[in-house]
C-alpha positions in Angstrom: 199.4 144.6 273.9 199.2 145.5 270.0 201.9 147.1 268.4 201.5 148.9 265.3 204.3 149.8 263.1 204.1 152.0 260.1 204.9 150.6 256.9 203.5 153.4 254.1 201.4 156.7 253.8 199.2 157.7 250.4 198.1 161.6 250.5 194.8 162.5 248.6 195.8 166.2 247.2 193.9 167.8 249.5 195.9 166.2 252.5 194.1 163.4 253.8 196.1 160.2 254.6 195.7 156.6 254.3 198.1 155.1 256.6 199.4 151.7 256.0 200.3 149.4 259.6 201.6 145.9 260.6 199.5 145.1 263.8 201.2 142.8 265.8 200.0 140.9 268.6 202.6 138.3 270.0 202.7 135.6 267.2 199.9 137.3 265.3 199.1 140.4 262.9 197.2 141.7 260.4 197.4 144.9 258.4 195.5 147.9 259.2 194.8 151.2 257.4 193.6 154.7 259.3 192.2 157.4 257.2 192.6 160.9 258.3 191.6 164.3 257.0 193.4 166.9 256.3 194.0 168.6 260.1 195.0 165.0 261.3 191.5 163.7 262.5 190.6 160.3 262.1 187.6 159.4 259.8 187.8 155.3 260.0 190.0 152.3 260.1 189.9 149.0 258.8 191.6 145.9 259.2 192.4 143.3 257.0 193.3 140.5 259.3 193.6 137.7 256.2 195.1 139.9 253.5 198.3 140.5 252.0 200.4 143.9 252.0 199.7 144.4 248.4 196.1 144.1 248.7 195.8 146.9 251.3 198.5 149.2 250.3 196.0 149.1 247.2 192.8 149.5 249.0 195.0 152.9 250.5 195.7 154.0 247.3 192.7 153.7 245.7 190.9 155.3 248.2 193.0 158.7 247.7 192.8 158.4 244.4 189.0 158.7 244.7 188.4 154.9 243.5 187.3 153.7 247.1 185.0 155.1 249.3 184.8 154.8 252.9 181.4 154.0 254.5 179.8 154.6 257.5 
């Protein structure tokens, strides 16, 4: 069973959220972000199973900042 725990939230100013988790899975994880607008809903997730914390609290930021964009 996965367990997510959450490490960090970015806000874009209109509300949406980039959330920052630790997926764990026994012995192994990865770190996941979920995007939501702002009433909550999910738009996407994506996992970054081989890299570090830095690197996706990053890609989270940059993505309310209007840097990254989500596709799909």
């Amino acid at each position: 069973m996965n367990n997510r725990r959450l490490l960090s939230e970015y806000y874009k100013t209109d509300g949406s959220c980039a959330q920052v988790f630790r997926v764990s899975n026994g012995d192994q994880g990865f770190y996941s972000i979920t995007f939501t607008d702002p009433q909550g809903y999910s738009l996407a997730q994506e996992d970054y199973p081989h890299k570090a914390l830095g690197f996706v609290e990053d890609a989270a930021e940059n993505w309310t900042l209007g840097i990254k964009l989500l596709l799909g």
